[in-house]
Legacy VTK file of the C-alpha trace (Angstrom):
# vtk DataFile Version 3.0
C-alpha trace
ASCII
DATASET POLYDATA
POINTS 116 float
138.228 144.492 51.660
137.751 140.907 49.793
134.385 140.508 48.938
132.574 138.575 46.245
129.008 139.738 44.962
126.452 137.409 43.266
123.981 138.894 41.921
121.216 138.140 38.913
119.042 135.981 40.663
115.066 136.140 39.745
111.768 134.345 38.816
111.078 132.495 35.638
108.730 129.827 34.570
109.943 126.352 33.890
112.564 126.482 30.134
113.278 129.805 31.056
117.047 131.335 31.544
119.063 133.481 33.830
122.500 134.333 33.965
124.105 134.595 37.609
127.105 136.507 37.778
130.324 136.567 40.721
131.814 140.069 40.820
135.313 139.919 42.817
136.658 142.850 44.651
140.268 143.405 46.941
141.600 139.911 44.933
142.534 138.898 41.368
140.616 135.859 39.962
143.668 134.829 38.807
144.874 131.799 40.059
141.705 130.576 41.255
138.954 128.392 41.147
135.232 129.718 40.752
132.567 127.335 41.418
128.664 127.629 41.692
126.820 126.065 44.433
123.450 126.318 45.659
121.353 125.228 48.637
117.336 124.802 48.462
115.350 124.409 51.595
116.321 121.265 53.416
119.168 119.950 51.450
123.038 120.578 51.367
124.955 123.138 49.496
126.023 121.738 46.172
128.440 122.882 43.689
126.787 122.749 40.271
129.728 124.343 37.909
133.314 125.795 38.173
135.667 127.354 36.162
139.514 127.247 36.945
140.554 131.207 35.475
143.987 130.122 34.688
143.306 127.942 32.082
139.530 128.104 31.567
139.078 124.340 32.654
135.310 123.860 33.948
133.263 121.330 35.151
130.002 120.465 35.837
127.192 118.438 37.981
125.579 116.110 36.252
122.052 117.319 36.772
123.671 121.038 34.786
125.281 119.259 31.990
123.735 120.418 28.432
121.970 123.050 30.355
124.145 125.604 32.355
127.166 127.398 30.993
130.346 128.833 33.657
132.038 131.571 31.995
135.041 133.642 33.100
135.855 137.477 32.392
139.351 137.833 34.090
139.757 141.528 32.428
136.593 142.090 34.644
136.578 139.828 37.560
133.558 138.416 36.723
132.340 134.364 36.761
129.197 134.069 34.930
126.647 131.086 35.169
123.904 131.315 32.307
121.484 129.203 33.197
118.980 127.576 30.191
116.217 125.226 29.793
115.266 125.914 33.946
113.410 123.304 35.960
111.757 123.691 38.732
114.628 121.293 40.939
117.019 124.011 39.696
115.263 126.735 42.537
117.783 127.370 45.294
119.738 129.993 46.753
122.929 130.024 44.408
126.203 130.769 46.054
129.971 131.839 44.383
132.902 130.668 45.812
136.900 131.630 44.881
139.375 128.650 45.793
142.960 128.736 45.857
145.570 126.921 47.929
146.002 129.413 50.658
142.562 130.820 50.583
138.775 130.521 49.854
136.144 133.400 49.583
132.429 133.067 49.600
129.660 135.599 48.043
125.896 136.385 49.970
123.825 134.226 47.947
121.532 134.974 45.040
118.160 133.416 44.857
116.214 131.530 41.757
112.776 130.853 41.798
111.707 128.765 38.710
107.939 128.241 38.564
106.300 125.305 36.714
LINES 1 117
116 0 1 2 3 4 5 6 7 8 9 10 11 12 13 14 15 16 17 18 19 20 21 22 23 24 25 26 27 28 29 30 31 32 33 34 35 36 37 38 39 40 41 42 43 44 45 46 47 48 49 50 51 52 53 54 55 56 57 58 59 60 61 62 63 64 65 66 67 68 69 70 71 72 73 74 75 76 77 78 79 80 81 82 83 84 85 86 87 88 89 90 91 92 93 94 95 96 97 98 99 100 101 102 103 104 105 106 107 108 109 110 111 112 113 114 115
């Protein structure tokens, strides 16, 4: 089975840091695209960061730059997202996604809770 697993989520005060990570299993990162997105109450899902594993490429939101750091362990199948410097408008569910021209997995959501 394809499946992707997020996982790391928590609760920390406001400047605090987490580090999300997207486990793959059934596929090869290789080839694709990684991105972070995440959805708070109300609002739209959002990509924040992505990472392309073939050549490391990654980008960024605007309201992540300086602050949030997509990583990529192809040896392990893993996409990390370290998260630093936390604000309370950075509390959502946060979601992984794999991209590639013929197909596009999703992981269950992982949920951060930053307190002010």
């Amino acid at each position: 089975d394809v499946q992707l697993q997020a996982s790391g989520g928590g609760s920390v005060q406001t400047g605090g840091s987490l580090r999300l990570s997207c486990a793959a299993s059934g596929f090869s990162f290789n080839k694709y695209a990684i991105g972070w997105f995440r959805q708070a109450p109300g609002n739209e899902r959002d990509r924040v960061a992505c990472v392309s594993s073939k050549d490391g490429i990654t980008w960024y939101a605007d309201s992540v730059k300086g602050r949030f750091t997509v990583s990529s362990d192809n040896d392990k199948n893993i996409v990390y997202l370290q998260m630093n410097s936390l604000k309370p408008e950075d509390a959502a569910v946060y979601y992984c996604d794999a991209k590639t021209l013929w197909a596009e997995y999703w992981g269950q959501g992982t949920q951060v809770t930053v307190s002010s």
